[in-house]
C-alpha angles and dihedrals in degrees: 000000000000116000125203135169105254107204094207086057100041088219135088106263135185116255115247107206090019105200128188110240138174125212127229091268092047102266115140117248135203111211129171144116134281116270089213105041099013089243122162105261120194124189130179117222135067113299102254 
């Protein structure tokens, strides 16, 4: 379970479809959608 702060909701949500991603200057990346209003969510830091 993976939580993020979704920006639509106000709130900090879990990401449905969590998926590893890296930025442009190597940092890993959690990007997914919002389990309530189906938004884009974006978090820095490893998938745990």
């Amino acid at each position: 379970m993976v939580t993020g702060y979704c920006v639509k909701c106000k709130k900090s949500r879990e990401i449905k479809n969590p998926k590893q991603v890296k930025l442009k200057n190597g940092r890993p990346a959690v990007s997914g959608t919002c389990t309530t209003c189906g938004t884009k969510m974006f978090k820095i830091g490893k998938l745990a």
